[in-house]
SERO-4910 file (N, C-alpha, C, O; in steps of 0.05 Angstrom, whole numbers):
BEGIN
 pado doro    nc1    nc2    nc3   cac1   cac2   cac3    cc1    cc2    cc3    oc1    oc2    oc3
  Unk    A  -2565    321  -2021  -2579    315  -2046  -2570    288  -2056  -2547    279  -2057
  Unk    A  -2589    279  -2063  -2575    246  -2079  -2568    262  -2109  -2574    280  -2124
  Unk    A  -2548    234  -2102  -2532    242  -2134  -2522    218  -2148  -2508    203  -2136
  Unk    A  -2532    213  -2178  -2519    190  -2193  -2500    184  -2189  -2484    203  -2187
  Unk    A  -2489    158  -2186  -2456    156  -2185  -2454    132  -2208  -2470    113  -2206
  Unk    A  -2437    134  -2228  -2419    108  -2240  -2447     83  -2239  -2447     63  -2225
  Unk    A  -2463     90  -2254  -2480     60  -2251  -2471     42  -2277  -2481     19  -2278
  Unk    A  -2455     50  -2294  -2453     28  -2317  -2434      8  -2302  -2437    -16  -2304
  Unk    A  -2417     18  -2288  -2390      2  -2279  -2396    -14  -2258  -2388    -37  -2254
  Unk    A  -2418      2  -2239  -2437    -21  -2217  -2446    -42  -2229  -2438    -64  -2224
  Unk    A  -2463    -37  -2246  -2470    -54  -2255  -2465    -76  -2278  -2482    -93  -2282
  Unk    A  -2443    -76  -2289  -2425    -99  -2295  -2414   -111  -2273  -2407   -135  -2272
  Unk    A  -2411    -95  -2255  -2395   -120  -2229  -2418   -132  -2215  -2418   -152  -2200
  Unk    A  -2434   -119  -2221  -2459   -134  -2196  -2486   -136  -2209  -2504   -131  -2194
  Unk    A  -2494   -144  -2236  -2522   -152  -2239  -2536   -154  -2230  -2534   -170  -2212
  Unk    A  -2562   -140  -2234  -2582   -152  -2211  -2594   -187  -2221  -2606   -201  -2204
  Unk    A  -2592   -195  -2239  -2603   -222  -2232  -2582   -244  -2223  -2586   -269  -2225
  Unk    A  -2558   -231  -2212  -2551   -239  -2197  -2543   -242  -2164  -2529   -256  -2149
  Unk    A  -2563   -219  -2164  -2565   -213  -2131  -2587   -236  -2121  -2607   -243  -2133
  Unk    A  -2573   -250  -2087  -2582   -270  -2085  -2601   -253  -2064  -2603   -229  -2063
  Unk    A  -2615   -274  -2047  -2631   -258  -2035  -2618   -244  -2010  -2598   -252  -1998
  Unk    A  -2635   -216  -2004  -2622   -197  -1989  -2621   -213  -1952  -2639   -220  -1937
  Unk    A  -2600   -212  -1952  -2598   -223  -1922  -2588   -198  -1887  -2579   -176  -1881
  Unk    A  -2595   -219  -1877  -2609   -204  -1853  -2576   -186  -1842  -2556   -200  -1839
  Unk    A  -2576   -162  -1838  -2560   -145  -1836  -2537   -122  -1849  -2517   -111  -1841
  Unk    A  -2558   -122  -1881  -2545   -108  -1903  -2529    -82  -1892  -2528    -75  -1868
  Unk    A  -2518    -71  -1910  -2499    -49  -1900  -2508    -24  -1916  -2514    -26  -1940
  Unk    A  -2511      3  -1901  -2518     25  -1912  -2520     28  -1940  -2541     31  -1953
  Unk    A  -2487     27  -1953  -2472     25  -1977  -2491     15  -2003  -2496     24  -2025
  Unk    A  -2499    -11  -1986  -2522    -40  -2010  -2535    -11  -2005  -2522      6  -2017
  Unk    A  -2551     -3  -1995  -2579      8  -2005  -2576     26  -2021  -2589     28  -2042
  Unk    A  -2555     45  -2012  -2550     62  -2024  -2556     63  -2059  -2568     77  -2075
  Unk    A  -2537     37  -2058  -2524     35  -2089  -2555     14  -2099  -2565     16  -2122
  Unk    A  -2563      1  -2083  -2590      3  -2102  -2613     22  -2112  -2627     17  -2131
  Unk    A  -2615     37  -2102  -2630     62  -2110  -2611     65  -2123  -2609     43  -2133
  Unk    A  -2591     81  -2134  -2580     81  -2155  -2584     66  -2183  -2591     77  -2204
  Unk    A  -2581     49  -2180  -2584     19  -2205  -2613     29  -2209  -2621     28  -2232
  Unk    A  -2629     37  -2194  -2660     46  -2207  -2662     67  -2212  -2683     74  -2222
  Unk    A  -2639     87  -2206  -2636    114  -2235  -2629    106  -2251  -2643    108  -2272
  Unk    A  -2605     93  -2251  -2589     84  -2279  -2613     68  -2294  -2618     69  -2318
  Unk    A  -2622     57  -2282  -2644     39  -2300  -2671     61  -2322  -2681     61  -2345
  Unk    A  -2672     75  -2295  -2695     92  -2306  -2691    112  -2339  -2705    117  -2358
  Unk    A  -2650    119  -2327  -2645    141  -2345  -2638    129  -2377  -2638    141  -2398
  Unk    A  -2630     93  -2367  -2633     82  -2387  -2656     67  -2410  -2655     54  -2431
  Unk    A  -2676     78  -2391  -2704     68  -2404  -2706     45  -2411  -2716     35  -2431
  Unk    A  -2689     31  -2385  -2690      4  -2377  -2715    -18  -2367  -2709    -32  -2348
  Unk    A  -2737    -19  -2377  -2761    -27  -2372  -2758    -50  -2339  -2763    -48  -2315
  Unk    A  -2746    -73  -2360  -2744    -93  -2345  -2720    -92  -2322  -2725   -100  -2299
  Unk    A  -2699    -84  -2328  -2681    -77  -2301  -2688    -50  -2278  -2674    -43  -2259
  Unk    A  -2718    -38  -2288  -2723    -19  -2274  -2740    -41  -2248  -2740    -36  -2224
  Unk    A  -2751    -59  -2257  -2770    -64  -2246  -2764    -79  -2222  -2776    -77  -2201
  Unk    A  -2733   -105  -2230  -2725   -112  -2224  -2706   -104  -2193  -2708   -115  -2171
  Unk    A  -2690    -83  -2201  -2680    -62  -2183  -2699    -52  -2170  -2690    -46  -2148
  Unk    A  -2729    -44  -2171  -2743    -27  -2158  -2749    -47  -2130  -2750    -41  -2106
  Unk    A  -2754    -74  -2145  -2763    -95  -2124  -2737    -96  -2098  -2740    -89  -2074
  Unk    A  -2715   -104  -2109  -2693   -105  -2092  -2695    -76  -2067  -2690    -78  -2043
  Unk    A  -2700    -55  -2079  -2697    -30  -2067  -2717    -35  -2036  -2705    -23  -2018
  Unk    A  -2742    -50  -2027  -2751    -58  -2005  -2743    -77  -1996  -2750    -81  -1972
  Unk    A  -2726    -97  -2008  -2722   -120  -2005  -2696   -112  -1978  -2694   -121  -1955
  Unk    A  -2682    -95  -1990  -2659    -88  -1980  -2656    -74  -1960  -2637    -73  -1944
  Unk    A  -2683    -58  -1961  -2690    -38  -1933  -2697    -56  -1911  -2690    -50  -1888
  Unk    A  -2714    -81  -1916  -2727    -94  -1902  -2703   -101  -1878  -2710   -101  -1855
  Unk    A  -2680   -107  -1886  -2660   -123  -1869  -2628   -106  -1871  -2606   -117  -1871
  Unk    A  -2635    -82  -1870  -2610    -73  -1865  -2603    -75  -1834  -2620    -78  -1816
  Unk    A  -2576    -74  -1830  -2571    -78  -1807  -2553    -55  -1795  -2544    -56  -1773
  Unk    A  -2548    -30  -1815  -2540    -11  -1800  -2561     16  -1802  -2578     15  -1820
  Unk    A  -2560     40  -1783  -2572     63  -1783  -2574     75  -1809  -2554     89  -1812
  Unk    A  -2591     75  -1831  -2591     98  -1848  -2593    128  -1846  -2608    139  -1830
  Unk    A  -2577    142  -1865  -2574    170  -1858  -2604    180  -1871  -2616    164  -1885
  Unk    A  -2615    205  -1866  -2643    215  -1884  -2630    221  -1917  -2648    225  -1933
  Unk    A  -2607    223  -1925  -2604    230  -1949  -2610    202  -1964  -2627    199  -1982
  Unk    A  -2586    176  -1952  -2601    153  -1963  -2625    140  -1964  -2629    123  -1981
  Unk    A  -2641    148  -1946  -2670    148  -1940  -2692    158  -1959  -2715    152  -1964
  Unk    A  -2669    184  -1969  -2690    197  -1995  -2678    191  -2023  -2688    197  -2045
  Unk    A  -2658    179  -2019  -2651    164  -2047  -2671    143  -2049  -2684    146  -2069
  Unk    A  -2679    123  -2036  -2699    104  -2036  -2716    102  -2039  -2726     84  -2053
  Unk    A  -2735    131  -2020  -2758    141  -2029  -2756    142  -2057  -2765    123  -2071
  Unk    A  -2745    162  -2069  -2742    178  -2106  -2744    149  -2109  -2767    146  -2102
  Unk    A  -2733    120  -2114  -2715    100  -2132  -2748     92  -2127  -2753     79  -2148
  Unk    A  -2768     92  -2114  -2785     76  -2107  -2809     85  -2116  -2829     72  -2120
  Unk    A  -2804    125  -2119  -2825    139  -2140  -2821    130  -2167  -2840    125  -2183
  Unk    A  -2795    129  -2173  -2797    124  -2203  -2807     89  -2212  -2814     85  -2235
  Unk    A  -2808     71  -2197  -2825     44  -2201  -2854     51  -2207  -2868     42  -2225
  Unk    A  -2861     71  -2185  -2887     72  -2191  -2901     94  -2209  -2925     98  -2214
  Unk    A  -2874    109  -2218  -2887    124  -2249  -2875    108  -2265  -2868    121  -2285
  Unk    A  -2868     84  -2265  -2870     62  -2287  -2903     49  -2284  -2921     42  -2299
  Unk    A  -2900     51  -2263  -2925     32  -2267  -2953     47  -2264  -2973     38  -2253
  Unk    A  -2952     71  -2275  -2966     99  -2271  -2986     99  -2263  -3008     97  -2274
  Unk    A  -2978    104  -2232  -2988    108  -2205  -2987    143  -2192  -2984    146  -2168
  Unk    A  -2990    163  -2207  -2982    184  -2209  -2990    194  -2170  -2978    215  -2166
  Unk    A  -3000    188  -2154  -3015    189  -2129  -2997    174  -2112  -2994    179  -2089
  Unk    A  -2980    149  -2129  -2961    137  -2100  -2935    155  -2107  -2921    166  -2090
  Unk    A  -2930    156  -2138  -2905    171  -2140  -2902    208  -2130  -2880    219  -2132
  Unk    A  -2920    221  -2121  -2918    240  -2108  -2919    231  -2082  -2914    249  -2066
  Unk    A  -2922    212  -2073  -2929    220  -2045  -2899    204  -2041  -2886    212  -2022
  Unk    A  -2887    179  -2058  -2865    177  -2052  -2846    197  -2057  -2824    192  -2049
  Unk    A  -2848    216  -2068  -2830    244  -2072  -2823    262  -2042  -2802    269  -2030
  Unk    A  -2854    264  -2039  -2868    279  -2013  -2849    267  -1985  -2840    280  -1967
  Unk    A  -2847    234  -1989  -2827    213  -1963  -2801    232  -1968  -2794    251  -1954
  Unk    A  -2785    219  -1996  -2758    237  -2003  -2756    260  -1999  -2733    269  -1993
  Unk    A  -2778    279  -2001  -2774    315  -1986  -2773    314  -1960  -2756    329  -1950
  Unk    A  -2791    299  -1941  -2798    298  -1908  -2764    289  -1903  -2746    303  -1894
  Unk    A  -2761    261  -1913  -2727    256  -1902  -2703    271  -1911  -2682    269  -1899
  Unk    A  -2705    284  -1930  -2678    307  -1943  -2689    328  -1951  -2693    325  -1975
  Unk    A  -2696    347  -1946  -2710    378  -1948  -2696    380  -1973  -2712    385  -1991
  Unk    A  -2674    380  -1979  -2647    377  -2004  -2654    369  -2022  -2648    380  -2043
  Unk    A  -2670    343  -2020  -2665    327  -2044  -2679    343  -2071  -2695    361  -2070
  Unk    A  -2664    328  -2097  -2679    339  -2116  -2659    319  -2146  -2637    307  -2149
  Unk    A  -2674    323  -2158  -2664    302  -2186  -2640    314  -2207  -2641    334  -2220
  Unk    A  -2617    289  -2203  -2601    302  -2213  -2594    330  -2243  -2608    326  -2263
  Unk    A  -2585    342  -2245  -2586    361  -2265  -2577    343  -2291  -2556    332  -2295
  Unk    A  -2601    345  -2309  -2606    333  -2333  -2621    302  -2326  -2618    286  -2345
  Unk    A  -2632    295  -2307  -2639    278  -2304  -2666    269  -2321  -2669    245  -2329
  Unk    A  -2684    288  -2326  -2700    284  -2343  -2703    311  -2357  -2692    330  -2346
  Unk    A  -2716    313  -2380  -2716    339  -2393  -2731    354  -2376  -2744    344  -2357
  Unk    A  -2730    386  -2384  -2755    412  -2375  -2783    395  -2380  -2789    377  -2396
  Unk    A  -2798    409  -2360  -2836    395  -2364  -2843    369  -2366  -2865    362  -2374
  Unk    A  -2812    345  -2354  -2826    325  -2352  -2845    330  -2332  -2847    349  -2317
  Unk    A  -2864    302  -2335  -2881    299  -2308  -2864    293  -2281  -2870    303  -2259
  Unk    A  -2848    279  -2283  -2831    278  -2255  -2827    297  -2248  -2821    295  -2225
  Unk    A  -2827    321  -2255  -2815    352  -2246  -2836    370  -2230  -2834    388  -2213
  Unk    A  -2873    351  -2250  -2881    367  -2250  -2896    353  -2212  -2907    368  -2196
  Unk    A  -2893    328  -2207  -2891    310  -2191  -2889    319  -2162  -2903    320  -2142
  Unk    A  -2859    326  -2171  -2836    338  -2152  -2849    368  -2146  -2854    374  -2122
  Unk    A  -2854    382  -2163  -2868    402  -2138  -2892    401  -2124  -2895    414  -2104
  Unk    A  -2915    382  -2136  -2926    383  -2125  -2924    367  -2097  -2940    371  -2079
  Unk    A  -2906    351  -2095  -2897    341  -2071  -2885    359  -2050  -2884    357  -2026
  Unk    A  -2875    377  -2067  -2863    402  -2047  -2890    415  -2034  -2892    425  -2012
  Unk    A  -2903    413  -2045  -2931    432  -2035  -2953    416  -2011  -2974    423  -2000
  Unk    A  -2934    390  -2010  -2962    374  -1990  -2951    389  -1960  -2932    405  -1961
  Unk    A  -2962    382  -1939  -2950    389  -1907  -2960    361  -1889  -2982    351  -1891
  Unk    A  -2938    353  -1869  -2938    337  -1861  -2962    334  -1837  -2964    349  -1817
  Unk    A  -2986    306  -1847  -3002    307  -1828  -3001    293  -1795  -2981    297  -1782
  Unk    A  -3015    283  -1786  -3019    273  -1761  -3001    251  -1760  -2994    240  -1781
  Unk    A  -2993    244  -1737  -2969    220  -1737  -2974    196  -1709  -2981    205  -1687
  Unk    A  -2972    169  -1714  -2976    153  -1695  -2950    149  -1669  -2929    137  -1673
  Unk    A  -2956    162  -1642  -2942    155  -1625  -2925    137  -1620  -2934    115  -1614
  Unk    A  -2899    140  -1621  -2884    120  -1609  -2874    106  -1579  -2863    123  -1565
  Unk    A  -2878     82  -1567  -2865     87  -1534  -2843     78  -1547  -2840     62  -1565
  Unk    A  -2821     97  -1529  -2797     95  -1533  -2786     60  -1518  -2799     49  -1501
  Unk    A  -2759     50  -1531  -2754     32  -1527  -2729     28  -1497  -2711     42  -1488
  Unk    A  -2735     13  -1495  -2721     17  -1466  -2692     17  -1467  -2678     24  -1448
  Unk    A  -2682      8  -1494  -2655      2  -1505  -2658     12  -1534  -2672      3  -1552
  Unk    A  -2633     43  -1533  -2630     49  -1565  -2658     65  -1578  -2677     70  -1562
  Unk    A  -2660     71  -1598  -2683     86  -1600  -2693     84  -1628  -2682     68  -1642
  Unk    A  -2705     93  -1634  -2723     97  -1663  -2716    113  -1681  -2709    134  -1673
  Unk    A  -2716    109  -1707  -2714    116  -1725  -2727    115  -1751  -2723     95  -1766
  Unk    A  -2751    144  -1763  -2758    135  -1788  -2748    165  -1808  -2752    190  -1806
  Unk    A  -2731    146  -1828  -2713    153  -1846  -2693    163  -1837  -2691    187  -1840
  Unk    A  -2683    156  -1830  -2660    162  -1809  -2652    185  -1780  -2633    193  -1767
  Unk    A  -2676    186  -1782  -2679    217  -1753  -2689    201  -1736  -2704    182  -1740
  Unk    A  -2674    216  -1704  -2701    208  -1685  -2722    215  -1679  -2729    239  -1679
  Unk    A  -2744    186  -1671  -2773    195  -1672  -2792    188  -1661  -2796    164  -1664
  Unk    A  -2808    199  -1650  -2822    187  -1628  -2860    185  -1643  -2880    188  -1628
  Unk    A  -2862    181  -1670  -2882    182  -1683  -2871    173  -1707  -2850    182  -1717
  Unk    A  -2890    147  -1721  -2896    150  -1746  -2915    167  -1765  -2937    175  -1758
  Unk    A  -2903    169  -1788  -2927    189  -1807  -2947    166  -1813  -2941    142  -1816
  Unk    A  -2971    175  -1813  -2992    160  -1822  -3001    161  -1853  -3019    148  -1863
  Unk    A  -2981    184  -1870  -2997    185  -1897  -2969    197  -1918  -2966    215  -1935
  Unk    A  -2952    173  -1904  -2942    168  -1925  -2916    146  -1923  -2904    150  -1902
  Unk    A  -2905    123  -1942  -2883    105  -1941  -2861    116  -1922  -2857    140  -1919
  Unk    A  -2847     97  -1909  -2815    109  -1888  -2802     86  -1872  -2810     69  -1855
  Unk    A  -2786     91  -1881  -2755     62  -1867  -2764     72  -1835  -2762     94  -1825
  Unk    A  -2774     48  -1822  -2762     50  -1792  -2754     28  -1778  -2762      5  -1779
  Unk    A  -2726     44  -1756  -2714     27  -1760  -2705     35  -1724  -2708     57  -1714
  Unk    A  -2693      8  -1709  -2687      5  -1676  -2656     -1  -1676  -2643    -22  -1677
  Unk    A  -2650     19  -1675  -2627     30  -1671  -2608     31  -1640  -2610     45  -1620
  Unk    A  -2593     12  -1650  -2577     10  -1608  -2546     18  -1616  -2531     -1  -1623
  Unk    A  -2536     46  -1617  -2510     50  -1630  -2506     50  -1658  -2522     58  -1675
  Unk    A  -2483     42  -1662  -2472     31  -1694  -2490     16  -1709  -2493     18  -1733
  Unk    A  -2508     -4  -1686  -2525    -24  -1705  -2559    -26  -1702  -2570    -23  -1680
  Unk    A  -2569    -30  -1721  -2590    -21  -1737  -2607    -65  -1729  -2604    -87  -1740
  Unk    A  -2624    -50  -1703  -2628    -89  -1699  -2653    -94  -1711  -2665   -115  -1709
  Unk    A  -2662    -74  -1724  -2695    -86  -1735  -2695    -61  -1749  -2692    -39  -1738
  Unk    A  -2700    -65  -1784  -2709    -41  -1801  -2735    -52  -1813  -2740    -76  -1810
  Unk    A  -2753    -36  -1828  -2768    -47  -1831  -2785    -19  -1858  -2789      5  -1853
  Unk    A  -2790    -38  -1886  -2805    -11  -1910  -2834    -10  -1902  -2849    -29  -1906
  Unk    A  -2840     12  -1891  -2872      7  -1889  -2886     35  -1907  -2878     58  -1912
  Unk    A  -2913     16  -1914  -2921     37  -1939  -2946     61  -1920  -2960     56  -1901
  Unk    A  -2943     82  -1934  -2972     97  -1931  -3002     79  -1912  -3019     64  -1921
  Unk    A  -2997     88  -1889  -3022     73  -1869  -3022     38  -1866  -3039     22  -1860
  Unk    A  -3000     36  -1873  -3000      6  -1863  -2992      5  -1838  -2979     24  -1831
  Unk    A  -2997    -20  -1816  -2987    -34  -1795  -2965    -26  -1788  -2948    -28  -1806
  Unk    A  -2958    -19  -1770  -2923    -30  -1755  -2914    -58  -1750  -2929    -73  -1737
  Unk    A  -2888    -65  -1759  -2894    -92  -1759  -2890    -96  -1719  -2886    -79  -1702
  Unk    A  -2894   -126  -1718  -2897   -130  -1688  -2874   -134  -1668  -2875   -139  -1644
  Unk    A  -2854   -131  -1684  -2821   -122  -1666  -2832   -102  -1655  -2834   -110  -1632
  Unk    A  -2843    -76  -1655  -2855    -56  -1648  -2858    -52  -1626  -2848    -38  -1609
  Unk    A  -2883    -71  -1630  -2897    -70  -1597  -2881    -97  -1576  -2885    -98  -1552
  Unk    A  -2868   -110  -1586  -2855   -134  -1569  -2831   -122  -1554  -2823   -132  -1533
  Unk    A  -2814    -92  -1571  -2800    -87  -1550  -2799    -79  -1525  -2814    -61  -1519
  Unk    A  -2783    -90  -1505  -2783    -74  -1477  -2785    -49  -1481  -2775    -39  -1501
  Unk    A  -2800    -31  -1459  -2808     -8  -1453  -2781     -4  -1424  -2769    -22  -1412
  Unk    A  -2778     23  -1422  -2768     38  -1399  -2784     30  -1371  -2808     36  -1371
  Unk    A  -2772     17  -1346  -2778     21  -1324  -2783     48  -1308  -2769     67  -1315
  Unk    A  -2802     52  -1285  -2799     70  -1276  -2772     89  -1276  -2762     80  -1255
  Unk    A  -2759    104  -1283  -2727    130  -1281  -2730    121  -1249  -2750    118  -1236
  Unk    A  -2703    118  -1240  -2694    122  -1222  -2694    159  -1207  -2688    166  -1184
  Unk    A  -2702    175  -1227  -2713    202  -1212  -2733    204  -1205  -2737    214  -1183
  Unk    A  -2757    193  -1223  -2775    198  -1201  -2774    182  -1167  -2782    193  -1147
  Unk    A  -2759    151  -1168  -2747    138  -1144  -2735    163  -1126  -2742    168  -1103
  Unk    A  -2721    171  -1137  -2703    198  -1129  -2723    216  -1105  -2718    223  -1082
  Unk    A  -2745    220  -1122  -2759    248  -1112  -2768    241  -1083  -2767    255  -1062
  Unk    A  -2780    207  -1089  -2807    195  -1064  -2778    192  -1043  -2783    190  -1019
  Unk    A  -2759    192  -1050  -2736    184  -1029  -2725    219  -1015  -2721    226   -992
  Unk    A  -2725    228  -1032  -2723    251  -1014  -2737    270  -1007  -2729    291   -997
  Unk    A  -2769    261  -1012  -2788    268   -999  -2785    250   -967  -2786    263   -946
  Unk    A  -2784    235   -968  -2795    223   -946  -2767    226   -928  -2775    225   -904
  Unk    A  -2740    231   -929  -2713    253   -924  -2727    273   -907  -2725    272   -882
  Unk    A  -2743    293   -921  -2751    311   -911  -2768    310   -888  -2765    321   -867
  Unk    A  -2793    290   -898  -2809    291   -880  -2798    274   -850  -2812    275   -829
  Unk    A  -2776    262   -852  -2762    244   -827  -2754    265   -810  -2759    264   -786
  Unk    A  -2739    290   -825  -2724    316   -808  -2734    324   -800  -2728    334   -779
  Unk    A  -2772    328   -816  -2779    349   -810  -2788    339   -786  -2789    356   -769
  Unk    A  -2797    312   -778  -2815    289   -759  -2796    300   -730  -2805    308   -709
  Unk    A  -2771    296   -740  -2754    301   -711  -2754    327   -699  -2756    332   -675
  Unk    A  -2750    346   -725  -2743    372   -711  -2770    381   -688  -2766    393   -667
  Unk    A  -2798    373   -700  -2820    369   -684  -2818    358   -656  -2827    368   -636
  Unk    A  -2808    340   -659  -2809    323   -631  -2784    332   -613  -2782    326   -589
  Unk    A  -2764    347   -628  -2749    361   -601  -2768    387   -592  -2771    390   -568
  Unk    A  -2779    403   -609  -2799    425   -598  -2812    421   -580  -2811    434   -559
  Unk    A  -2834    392   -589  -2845    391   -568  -2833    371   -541  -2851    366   -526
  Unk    A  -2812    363   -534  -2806    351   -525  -2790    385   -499  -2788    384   -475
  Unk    A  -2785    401   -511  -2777    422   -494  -2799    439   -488  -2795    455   -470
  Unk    A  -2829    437   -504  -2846    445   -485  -2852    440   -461  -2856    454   -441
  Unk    A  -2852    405   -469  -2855    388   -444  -2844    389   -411  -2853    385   -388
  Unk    A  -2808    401   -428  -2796    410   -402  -2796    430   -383  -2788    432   -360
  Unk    A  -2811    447   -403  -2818    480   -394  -2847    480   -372  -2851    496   -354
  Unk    A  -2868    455   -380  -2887    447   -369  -2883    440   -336  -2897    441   -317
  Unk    A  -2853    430   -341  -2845    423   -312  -2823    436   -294  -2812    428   -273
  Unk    A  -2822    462   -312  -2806    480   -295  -2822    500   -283  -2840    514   -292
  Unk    A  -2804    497   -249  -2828    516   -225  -2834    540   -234  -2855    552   -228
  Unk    A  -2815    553   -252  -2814    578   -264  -2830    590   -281  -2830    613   -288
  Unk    A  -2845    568   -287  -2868    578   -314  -2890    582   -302  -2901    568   -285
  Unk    A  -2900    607   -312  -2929    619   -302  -2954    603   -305  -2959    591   -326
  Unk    A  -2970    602   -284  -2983    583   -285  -3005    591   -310  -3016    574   -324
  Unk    A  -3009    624   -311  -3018    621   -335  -3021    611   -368  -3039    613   -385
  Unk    A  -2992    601   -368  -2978    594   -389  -2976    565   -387  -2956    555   -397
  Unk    A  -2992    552   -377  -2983    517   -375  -3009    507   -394  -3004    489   -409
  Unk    A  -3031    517   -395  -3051    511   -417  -3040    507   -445  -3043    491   -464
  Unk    A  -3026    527   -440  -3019    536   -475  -2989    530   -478  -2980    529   -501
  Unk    A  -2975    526   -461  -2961    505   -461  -2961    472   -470  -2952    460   -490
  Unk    A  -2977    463   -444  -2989    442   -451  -2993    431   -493  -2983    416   -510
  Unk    A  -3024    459   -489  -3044    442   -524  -3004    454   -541  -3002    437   -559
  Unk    A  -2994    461   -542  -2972    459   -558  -2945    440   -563  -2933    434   -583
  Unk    A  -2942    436   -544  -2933    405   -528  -2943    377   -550  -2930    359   -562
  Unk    A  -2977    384   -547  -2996    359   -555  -2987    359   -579  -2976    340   -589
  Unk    A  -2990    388   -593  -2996    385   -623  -2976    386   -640  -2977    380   -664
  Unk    A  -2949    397   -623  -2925    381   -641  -2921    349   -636  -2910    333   -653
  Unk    A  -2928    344   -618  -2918    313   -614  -2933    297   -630  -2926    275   -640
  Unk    A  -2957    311   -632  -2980    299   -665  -2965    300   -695  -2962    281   -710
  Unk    A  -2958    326   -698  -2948    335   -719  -2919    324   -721  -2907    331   -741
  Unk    A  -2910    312   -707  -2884    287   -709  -2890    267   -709  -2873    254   -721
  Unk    A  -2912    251   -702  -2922    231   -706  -2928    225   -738  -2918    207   -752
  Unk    A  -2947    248   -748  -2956    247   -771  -2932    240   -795  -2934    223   -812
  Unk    A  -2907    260   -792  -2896    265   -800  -2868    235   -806  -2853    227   -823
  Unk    A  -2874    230   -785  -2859    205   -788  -2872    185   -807  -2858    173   -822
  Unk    A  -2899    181   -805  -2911    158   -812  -2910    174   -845  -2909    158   -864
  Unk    A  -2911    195   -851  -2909    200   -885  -2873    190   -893  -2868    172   -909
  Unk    A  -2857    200   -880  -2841    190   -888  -2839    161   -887  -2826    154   -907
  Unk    A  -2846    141   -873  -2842    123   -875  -2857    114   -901  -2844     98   -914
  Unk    A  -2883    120   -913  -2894    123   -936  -2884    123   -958  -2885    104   -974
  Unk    A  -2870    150   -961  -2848    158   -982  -2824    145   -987  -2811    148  -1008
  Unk    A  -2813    126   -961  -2793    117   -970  -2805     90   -972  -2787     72   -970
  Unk    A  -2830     80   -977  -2832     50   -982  -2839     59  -1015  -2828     50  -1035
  Unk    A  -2854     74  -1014  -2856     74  -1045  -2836     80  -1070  -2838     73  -1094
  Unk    A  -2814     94  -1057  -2787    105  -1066  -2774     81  -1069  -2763     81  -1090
  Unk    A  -2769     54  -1050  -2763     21  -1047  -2778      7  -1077  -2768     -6  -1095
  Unk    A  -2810     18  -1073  -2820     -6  -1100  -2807      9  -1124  -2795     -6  -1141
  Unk    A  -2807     29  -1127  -2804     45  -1158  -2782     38  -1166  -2777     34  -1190
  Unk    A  -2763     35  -1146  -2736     37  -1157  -2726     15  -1181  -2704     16  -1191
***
């Protein structure tokens, strides 16, 4: 659950008009504590420092440079509903509620945060009541993986705001605030994709394993028909059918070779 922390004391040490511009690799912490500064602002019925802080609050997502958790994810969301029930948008501020429920199932506004039957309350459930629609496919990245609001994910939501962010470990190399049905930006599609897995390489290689054994074990069979063909001992009734068996393993090793040789050239490109 997000929770107010100490904003009078933040904010004597750190003004926002004195935040310079947000630069490229902010730290969890910054975001955190800006969503914050836009409760404190809100609870202060801080007009102009609401608005101010609200702006910073994308500014800051835009260029973080480490993994956000989904709880900070839904602090941002909430800090980014309440801008826009300043600027009474009652349709972006649920659906930014709706972002803050999808990333923290938890979340919810601190106790006494606004009185009984505000509209924010009344906001907040109805955001509880939406269900998550259709989502745009992700290809996974060939290095590190995806992240929107801090989970992994192989889909964006299409209908509604969410931090996503390319994630290689500890560090966070491209985040990015995107609103309700907008674009992905084009880091997106520019990253490398996954090469063929070395398993499926795996499979065509020990297919064509098989079919080499199986090529030989053929050609000793018929290679001892062959011998039986020329022993005085064999009935002459039995040299026909000798013989077409002779033929048709030595076929069926032939074949068998030429697949494996198949399987192991294609097993060579994939790799």
């Amino acid at each position: 659950m997000f929770r107010l922390l100490g904003f009078q004391a933040f904010l004597l040490l750190h003004p926002v008009d004195a935040w310079a511009a947000c630069a490229v690799g902010t730290r969890r912490a910054e975001a955190a504590l800006s969503a914050q500064i836009v409760f404190g602002a809100f609870k202060a019925m801080n007009r102009e420092e609401l608005v101010r802080a609200g702006e910073r609050v994308e500014a800051v997502a835009n260029c973080l440079g480490e993994p956000l958790q989904p709880e900070d994810a839904a602090g941002l969301h909430a800090a980014h509903a309440l801008t826009t029930f300043l600027a009474g948008s009652d349709t972006e501020t649920v659906i930014s509620l709706y972002s803050a429920l999808q990333a923290d199932p938890a979340f919810d506004f601190p106790t006494g945060f606004v009185p009984a039957g505000h509209p924010l309350l009344q906001q907040l459930r109805a955001a509880r009541s939406l269900s998550p629609g259709p989502g745009h496919p992700l290809s996974p990245p060939a290095v590190g993986v995806f992240l929107v609001d801090g989970r992994p994910a192989v889909e964006t939501p299409l209908d509604r705001p969410f931090l996503l962010q390319w994630v290689d470990g500890s560090r966070a190399r491209e985040s990015a605030w995107i609103g309700a049905g907008a674009p992905l930006p084009p880091w997106v599609d520019q990253l490398p994709v996954p090469i063929e897995t070395p398993r499926s390489s795996l499979v065509f290689g020990v297919g064509a394993g098989v079919a080499a054994i199986a090529s030989g074990v053929l050609l000793g069979i018929a290679a001892e028909r062959q011998g039986e063909l020329k022993d005085p001992a064999a009935a002459s009734g039995d040299l026909a059918g000798l013989r077409e068996q002779a033929n048709g393993l030595t076929l069926a090793s032939g074949a068998s070779a030429v697949f494996a040789v198949g399987l192991g050239a294609v097993a060579v490109i994939r790799w």
